[in-house]
Backbone of each chain as ProteinMPNN parsed JSONL, in Angstrom:
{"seq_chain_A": "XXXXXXXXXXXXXXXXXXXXXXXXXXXXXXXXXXXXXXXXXXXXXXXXXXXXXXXXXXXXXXXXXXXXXXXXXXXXXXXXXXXXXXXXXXXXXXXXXXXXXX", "coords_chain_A": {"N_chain_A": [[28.628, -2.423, -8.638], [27.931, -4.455, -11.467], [24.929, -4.194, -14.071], [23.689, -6.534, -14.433], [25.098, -8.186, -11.87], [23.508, -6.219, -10.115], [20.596, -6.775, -10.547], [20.606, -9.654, -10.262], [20.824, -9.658, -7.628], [18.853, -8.129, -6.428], [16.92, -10.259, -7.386], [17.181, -12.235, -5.738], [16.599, -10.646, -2.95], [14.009, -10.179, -3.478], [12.795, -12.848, -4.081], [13.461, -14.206, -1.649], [12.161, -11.982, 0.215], [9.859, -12.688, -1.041], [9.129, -15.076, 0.154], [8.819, -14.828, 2.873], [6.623, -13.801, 3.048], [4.882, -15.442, 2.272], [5.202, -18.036, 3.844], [3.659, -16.307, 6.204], [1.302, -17.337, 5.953], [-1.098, -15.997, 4.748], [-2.236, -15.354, 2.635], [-1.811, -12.963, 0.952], [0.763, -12.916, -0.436], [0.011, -15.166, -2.459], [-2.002, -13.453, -3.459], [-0.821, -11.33, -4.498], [1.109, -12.672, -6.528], [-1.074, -13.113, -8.467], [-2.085, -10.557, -9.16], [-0.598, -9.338, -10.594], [2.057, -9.117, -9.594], [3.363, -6.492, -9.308], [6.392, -4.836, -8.601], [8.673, -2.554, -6.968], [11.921, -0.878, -7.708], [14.222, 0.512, -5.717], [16.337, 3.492, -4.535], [18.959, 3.687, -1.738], [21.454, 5.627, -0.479], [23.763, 4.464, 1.065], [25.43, 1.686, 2.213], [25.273, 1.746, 5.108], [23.188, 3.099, 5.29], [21.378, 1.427, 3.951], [21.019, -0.586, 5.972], [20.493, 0.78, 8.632], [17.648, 0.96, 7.318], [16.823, -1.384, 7.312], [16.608, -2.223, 9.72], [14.334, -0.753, 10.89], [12.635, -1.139, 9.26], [12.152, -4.375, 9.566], [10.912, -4.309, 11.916], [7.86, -4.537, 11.736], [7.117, -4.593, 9.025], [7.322, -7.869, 6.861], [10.386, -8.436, 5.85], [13.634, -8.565, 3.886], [17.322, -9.073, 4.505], [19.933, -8.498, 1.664], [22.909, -10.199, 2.064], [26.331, -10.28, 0.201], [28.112, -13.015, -1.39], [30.221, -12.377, -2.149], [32.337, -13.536, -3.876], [32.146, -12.262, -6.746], [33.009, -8.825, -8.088], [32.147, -7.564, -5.183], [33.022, -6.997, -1.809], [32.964, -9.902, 0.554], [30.191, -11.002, 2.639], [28.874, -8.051, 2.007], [26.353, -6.384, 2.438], [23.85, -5.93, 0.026], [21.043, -5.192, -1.086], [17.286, -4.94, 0.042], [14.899, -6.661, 0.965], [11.137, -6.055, 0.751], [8.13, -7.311, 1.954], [6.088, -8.407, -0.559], [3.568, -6.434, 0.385], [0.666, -4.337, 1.976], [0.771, -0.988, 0.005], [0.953, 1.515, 1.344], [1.811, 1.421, 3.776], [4.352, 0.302, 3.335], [5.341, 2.115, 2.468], [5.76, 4.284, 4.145], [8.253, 3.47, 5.085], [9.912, 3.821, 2.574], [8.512, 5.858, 1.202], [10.584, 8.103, 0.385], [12.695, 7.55, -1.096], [14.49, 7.304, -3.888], [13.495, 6.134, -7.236], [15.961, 3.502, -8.216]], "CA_chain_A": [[28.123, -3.648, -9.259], [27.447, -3.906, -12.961], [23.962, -4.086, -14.244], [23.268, -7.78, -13.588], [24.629, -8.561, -10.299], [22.348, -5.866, -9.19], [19.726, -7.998, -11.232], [20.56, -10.613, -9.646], [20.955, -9.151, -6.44], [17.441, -8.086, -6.519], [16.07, -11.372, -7.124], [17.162, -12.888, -4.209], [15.589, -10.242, -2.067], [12.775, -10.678, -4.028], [12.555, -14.265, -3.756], [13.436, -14.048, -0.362], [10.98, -11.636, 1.115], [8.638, -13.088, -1.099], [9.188, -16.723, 0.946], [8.291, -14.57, 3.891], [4.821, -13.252, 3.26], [4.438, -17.056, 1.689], [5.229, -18.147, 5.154], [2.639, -16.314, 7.045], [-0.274, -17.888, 5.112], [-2.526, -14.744, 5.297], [-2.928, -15.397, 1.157], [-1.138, -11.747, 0.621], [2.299, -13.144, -1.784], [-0.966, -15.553, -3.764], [-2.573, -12.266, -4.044], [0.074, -10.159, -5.435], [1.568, -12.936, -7.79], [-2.258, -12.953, -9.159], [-2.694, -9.308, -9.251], [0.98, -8.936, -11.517], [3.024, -9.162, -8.384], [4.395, -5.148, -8.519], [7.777, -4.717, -8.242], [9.556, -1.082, -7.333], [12.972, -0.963, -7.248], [14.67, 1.719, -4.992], [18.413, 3.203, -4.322], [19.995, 4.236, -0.751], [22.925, 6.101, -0.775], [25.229, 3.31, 1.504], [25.232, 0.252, 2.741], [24.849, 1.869, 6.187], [21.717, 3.257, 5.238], [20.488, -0.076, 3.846], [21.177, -1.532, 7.463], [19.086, 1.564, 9.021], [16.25, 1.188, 6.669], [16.455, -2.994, 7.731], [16.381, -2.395, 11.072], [13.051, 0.221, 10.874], [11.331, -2.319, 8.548], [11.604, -5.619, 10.206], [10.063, -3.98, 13.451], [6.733, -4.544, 11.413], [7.093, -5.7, 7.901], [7.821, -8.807, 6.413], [11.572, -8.162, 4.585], [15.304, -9.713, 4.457], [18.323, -8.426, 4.039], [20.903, -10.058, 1.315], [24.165, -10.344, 2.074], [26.68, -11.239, -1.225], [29.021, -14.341, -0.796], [31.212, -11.99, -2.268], [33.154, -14.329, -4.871], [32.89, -11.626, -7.67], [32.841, -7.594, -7.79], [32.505, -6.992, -3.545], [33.539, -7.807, -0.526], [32.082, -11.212, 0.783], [29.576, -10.268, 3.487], [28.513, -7.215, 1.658], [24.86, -5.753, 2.369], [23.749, -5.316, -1.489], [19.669, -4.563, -0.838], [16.668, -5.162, 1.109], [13.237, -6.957, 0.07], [10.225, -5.619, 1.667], [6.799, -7.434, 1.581], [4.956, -7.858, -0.511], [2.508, -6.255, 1.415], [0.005, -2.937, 1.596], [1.661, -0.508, -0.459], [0.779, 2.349, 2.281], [2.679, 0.433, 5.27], [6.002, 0.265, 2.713], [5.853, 3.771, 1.624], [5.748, 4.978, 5.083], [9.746, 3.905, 5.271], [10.726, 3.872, 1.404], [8.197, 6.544, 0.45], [11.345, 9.305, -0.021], [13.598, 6.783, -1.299], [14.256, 7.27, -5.419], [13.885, 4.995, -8.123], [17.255, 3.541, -8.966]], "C_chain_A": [[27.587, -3.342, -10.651], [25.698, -4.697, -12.711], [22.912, -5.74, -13.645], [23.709, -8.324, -12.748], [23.535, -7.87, -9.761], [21.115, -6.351, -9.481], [19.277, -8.875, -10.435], [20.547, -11.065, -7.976], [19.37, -9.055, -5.753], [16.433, -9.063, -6.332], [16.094, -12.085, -5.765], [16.389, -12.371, -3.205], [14.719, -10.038, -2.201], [12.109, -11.789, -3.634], [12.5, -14.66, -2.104], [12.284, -13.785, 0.994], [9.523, -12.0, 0.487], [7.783, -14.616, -0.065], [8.748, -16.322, 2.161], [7.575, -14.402, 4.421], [4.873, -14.824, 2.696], [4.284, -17.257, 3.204], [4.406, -17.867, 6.454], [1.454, -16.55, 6.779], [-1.587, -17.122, 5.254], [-3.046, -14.694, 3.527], [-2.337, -13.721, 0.457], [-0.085, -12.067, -0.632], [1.175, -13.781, -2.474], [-1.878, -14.389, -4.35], [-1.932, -11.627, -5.089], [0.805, -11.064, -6.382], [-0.141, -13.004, -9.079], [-2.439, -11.759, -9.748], [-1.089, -8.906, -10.059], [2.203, -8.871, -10.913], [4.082, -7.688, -9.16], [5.568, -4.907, -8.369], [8.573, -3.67, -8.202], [11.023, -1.561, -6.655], [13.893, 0.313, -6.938], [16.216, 1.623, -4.889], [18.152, 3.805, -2.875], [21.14, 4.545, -1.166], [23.919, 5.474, -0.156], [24.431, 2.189, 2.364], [24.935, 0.47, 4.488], [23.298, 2.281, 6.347], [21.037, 2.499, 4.854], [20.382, -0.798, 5.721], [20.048, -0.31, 8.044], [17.879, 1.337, 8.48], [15.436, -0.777, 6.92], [16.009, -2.852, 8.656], [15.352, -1.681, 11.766], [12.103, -1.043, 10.392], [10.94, -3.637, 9.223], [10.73, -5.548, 11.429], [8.212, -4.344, 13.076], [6.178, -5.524, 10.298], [8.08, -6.74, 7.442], [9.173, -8.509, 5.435], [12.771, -9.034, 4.853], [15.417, -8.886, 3.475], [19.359, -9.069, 2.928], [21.906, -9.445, 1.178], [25.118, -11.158, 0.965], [27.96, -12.097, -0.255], [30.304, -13.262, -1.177], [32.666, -12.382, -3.535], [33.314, -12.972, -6.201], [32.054, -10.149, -7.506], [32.876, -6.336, -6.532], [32.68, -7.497, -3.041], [32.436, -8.616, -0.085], [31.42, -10.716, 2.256], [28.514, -9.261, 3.231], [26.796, -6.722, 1.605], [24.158, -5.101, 1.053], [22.418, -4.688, -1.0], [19.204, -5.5, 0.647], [15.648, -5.961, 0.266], [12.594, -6.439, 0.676], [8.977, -6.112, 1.193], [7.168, -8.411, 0.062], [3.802, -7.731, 0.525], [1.876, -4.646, 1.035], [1.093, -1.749, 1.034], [1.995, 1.059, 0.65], [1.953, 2.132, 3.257], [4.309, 0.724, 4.297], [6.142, 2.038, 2.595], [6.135, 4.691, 2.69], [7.498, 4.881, 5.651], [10.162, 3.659, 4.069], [10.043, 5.43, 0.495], [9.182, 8.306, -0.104], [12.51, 8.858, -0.679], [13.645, 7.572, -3.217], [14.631, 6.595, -6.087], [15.567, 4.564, -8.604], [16.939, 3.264, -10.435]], "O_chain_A": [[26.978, -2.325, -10.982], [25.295, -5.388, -11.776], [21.965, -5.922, -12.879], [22.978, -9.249, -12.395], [22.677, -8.442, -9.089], [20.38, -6.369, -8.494], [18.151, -9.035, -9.965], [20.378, -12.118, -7.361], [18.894, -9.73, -4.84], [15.459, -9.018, -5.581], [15.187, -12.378, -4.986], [15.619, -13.075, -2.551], [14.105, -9.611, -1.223], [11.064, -11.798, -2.984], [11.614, -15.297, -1.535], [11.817, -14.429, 1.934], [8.428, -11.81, 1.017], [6.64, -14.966, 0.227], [8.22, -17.222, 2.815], [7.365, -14.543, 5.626], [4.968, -15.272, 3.839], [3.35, -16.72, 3.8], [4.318, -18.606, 7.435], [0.533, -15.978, 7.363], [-2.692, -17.45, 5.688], [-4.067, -14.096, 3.189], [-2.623, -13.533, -0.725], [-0.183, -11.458, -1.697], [0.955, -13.066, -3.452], [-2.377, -14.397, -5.476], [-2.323, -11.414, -6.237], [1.303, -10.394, -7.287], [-0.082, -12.933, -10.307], [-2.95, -11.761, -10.868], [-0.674, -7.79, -9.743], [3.257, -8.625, -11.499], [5.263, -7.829, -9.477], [5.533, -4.567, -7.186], [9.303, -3.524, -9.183], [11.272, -2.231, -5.653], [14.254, 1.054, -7.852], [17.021, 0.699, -4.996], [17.108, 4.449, -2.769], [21.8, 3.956, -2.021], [25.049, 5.711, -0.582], [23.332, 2.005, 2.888], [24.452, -0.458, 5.137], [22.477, 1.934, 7.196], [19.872, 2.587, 5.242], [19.471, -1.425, 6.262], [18.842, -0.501, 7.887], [16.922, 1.53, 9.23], [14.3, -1.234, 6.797], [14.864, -3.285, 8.783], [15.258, -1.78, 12.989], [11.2, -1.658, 10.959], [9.781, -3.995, 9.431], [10.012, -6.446, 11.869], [7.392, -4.4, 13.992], [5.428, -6.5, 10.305], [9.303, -6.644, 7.544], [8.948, -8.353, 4.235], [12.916, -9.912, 5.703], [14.815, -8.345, 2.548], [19.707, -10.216, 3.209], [22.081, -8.442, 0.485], [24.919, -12.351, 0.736], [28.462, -11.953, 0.86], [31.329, -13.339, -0.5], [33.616, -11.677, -3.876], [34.446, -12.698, -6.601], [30.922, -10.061, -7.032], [33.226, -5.156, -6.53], [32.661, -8.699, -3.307], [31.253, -8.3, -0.212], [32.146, -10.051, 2.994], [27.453, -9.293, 3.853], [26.184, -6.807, 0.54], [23.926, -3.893, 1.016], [22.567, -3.593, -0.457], [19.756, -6.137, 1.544], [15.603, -5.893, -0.962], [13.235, -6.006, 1.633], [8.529, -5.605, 0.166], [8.238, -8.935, -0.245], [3.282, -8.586, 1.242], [2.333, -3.906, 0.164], [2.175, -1.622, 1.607], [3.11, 1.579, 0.69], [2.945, 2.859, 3.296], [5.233, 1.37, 4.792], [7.088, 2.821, 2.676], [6.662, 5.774, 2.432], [8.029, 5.743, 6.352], [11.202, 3.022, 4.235], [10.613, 6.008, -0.43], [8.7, 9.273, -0.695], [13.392, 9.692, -0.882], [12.74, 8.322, -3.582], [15.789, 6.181, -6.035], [16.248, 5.329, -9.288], [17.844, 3.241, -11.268]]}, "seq_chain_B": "XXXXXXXXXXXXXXXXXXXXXXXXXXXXXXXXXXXXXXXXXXXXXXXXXXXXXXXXXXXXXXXXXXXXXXXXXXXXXXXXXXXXXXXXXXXXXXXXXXXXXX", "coords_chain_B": {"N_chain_B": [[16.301, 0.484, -20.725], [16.59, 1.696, -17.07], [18.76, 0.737, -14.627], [16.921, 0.175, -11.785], [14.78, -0.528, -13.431], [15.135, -2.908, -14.871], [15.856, -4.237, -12.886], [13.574, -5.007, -12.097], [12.319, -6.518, -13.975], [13.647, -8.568, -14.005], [13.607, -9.996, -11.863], [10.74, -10.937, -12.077], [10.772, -12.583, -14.392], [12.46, -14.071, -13.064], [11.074, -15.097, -10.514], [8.635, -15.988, -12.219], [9.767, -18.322, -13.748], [10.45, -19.726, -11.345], [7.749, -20.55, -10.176], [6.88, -22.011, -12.116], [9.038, -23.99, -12.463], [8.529, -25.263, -9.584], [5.951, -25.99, -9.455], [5.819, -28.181, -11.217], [6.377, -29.972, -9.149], [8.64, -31.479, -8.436], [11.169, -31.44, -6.967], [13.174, -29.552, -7.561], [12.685, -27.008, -7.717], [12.886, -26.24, -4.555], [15.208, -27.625, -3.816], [17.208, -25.885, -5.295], [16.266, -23.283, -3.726], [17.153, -23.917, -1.014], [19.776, -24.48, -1.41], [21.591, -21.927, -2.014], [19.595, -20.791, -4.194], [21.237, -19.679, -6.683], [21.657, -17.476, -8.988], [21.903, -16.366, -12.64], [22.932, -13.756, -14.837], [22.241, -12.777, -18.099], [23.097, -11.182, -21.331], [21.349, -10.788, -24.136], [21.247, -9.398, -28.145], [19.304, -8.506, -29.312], [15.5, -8.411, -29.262], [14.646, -10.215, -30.903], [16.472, -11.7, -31.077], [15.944, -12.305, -28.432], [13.279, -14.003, -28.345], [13.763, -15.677, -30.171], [15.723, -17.489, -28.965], [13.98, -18.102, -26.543], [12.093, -19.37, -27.946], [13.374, -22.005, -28.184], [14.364, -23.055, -25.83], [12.249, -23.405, -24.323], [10.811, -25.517, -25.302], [12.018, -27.927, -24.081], [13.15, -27.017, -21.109], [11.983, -25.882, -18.407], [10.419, -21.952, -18.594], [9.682, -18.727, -18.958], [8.582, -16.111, -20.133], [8.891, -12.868, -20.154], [6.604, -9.852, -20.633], [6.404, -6.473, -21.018], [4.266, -4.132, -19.204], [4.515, -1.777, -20.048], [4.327, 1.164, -18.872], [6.175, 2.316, -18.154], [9.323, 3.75, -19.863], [9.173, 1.737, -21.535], [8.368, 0.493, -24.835], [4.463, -1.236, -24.496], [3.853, -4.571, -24.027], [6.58, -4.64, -25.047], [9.17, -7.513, -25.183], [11.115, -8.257, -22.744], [12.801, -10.359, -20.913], [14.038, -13.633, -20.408], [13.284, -16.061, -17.851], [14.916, -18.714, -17.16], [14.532, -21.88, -15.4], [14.904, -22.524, -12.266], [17.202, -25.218, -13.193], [19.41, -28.065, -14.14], [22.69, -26.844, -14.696], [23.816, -27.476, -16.922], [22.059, -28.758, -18.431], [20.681, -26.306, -18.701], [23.001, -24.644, -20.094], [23.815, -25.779, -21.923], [21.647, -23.94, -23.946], [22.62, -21.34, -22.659], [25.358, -21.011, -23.022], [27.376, -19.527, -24.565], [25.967, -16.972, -24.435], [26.87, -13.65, -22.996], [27.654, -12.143, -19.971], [25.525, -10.199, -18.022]], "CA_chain_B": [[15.735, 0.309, -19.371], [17.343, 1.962, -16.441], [18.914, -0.283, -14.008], [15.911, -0.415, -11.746], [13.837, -1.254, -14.318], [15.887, -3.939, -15.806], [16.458, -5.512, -12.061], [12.36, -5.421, -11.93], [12.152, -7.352, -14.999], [14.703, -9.794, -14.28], [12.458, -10.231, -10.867], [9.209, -11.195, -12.659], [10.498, -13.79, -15.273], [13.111, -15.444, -12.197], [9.543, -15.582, -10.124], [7.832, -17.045, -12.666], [9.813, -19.406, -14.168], [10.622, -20.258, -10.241], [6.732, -20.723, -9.902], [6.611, -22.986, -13.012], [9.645, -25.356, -11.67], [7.993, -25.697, -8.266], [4.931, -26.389, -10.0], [6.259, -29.374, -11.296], [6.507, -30.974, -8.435], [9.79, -32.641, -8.47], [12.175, -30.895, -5.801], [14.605, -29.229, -7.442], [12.654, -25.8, -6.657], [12.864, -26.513, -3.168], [16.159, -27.934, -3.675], [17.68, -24.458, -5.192], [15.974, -22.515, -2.905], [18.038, -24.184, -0.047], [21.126, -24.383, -1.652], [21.295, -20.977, -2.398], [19.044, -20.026, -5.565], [22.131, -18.892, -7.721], [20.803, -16.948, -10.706], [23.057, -15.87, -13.512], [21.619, -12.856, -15.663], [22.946, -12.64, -19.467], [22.024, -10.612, -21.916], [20.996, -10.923, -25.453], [21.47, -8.258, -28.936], [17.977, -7.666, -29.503], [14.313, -8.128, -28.81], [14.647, -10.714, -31.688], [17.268, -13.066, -30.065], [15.035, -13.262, -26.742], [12.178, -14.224, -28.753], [14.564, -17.039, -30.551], [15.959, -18.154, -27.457], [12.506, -18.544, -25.539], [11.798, -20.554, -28.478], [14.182, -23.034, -28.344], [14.354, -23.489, -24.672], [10.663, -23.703, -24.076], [10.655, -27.077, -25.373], [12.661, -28.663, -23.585], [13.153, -26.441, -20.062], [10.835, -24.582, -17.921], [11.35, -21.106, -18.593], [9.217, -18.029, -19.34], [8.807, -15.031, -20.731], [8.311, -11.574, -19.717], [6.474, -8.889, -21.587], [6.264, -5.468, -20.252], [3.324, -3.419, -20.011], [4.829, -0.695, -21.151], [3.907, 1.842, -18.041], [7.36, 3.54, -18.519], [10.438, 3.678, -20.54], [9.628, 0.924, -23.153], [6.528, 0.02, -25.069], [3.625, -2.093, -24.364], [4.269, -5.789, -24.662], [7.892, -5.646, -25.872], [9.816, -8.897, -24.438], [12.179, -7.512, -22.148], [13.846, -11.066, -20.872], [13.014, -14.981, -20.101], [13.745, -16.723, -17.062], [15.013, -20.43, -17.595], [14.692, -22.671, -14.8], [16.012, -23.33, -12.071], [17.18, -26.67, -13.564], [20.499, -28.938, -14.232], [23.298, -25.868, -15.445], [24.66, -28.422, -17.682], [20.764, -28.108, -19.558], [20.462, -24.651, -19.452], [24.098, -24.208, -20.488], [22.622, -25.576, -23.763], [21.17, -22.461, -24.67], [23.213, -19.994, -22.803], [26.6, -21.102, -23.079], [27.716, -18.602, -25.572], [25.886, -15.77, -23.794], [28.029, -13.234, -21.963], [27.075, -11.397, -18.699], [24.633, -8.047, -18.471]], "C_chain_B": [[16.942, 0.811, -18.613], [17.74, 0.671, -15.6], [18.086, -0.64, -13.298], [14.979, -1.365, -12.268], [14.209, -2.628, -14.796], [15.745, -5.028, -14.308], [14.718, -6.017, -11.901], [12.21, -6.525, -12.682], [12.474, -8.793, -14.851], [13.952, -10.552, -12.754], [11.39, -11.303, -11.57], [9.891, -12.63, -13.651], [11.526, -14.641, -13.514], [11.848, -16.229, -11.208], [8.616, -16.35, -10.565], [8.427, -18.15, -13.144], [10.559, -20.499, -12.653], [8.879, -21.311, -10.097], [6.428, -21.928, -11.067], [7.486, -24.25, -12.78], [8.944, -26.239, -10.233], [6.513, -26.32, -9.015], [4.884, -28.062, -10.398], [6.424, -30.837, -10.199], [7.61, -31.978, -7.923], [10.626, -32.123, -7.933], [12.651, -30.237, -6.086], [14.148, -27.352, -7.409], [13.239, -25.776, -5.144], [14.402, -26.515, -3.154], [17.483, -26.101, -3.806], [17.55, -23.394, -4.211], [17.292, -22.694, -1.428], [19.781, -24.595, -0.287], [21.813, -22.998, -2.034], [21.221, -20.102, -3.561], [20.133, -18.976, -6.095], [21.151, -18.651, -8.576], [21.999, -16.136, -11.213], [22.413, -15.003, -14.68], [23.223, -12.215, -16.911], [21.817, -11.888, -19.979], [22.423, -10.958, -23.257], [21.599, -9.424, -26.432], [20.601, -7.394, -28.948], [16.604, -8.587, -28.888], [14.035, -9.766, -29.291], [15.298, -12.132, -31.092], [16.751, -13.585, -28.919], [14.495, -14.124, -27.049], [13.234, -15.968, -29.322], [15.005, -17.798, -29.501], [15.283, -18.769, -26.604], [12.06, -19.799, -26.383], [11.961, -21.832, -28.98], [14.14, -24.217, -26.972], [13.131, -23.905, -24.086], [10.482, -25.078, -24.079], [10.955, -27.852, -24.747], [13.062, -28.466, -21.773], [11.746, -25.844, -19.668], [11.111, -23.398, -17.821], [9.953, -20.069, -19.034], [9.751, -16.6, -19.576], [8.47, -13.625, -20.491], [7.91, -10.099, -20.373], [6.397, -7.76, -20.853], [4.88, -4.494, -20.816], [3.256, -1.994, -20.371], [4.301, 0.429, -20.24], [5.174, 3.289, -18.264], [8.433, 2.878, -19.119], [10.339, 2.703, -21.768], [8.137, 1.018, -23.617], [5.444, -1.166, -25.241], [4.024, -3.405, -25.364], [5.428, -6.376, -25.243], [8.502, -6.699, -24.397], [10.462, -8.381, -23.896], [13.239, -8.757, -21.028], [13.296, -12.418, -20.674], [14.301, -15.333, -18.771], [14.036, -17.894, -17.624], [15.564, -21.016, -15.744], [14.647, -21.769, -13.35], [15.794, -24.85, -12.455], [18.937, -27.008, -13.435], [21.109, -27.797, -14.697], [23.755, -26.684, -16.826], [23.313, -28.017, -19.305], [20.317, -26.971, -19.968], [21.76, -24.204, -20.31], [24.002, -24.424, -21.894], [22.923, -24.745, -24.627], [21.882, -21.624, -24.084], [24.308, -19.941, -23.05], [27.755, -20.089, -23.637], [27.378, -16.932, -25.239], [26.602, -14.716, -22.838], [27.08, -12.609, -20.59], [26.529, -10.295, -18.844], [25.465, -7.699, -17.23]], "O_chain_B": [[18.082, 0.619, -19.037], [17.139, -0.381, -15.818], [17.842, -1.827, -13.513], [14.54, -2.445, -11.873], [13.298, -3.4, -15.094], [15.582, -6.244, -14.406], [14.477, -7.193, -11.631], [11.959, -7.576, -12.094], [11.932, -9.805, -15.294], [13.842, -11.778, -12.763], [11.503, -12.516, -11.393], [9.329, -13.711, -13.477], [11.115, -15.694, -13.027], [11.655, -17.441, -11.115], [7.91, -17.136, -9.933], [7.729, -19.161, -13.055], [11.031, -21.628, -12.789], [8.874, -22.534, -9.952], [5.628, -22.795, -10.717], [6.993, -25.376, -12.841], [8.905, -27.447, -9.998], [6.356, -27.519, -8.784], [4.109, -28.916, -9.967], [6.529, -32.053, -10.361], [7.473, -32.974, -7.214], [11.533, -32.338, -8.737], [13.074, -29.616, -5.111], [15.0, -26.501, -7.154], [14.209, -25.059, -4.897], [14.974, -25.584, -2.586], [18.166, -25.51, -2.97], [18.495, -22.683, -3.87], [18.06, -21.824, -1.015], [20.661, -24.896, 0.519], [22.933, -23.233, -2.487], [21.977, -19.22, -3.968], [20.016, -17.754, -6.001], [20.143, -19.292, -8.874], [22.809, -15.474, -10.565], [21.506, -15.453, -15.381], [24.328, -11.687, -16.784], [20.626, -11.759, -19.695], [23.552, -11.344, -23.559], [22.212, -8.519, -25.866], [20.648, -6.178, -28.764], [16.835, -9.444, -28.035], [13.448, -10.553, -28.548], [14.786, -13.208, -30.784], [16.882, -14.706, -28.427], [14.729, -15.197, -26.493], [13.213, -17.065, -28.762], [14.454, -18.875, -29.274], [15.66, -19.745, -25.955], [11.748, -20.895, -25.917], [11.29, -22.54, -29.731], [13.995, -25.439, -26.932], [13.139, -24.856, -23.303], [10.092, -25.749, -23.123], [10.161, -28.789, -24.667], [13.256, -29.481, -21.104], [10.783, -25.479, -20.343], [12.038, -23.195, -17.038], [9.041, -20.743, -19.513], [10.847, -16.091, -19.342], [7.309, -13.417, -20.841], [8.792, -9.273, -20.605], [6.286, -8.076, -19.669], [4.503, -4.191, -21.948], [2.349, -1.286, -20.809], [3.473, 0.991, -20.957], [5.109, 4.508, -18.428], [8.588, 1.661, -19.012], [11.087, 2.73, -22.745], [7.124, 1.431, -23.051], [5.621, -1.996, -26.133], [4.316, -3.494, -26.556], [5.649, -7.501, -25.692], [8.324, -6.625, -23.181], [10.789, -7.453, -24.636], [14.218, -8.32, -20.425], [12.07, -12.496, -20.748], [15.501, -15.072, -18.685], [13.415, -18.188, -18.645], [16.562, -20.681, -15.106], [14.405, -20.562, -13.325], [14.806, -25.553, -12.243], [19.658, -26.3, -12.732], [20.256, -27.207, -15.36], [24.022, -25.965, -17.789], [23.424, -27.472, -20.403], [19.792, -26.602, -21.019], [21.561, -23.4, -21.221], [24.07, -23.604, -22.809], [23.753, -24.606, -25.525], [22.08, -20.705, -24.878], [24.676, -18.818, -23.396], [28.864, -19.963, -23.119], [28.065, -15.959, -25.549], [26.899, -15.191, -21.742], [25.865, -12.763, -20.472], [26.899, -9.439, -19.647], [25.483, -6.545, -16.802]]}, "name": "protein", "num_of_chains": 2, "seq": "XXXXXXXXXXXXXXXXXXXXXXXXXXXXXXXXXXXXXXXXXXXXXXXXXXXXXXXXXXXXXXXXXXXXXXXXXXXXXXXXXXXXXXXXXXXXXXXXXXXXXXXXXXXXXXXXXXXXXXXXXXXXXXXXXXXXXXXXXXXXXXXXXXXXXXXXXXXXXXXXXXXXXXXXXXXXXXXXXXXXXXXXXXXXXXXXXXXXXXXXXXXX"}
């Protein structure tokens, strides 16, 4: 993917898992857009290991997976990222903390 | 900016100028959200053209601007992109029409 699908890729699971902590009204996503709302962005090495690292995270934290429609660059279906949280940065780092910046 | 960095960026202004449509009050956050929040990420020449761009569209769209605080790779406060909308494509197309894809 060139530079802005993954951009754009991003946002969604941004937007996404941000709609999620919104959702459990604990005041956590009004926190963190107050406090500069944070944003690290990580690589996996395949799309299988994005699906492993989904299926660890949701057991606890708030995330979603996004799947592309596929119309331009990959196959439709395609597992681009993950969102995770916002939430304690401790709790995330405990399954991204070996991950490296893309 | 590496690609991380760039998809952070592009995060923070689609967030806020998400947070400034919804703000508004008039659906068509909501509405994007459930249709599924396309976002289309162009890029500009320079630093110079954002800054022109923001200041065109401002007027007339909801759209912001994102400065960076300069933690790594660039320096404090430069512009590094603007969200516009979500709104009508027809109104944003406006201003980006001419823009190509990042």
């Amino acid at each position: 993917m060139g530079k802005g699908k993954i951009a754009a890729q991003v946002c969604h699971a941004s937007l996404e898992s941000y709609h999620k902590v919104l959702d459990r009204g604990m005041g956590i996503a009004e926190k963190w857009v107050q406090e500069g709302q944070a944003k690290i962005v990580l690589k996996v090495d395949s799309e299988r290991d994005l699906y492993e690292l989904y299926e660890q995270v949701k057991r606890t934290l708030p995330c979603e997976i996004i799947r592309d429609a596929g119309k331009t660059q990959i196959n439709p279906g395609t597992a681009t990222c993950i969102g995770i949280g916002p939430w304690e940065e401790e709790e995330i780092d405990k399954f991204t903390g070996k991950l490296k910046l893309l």
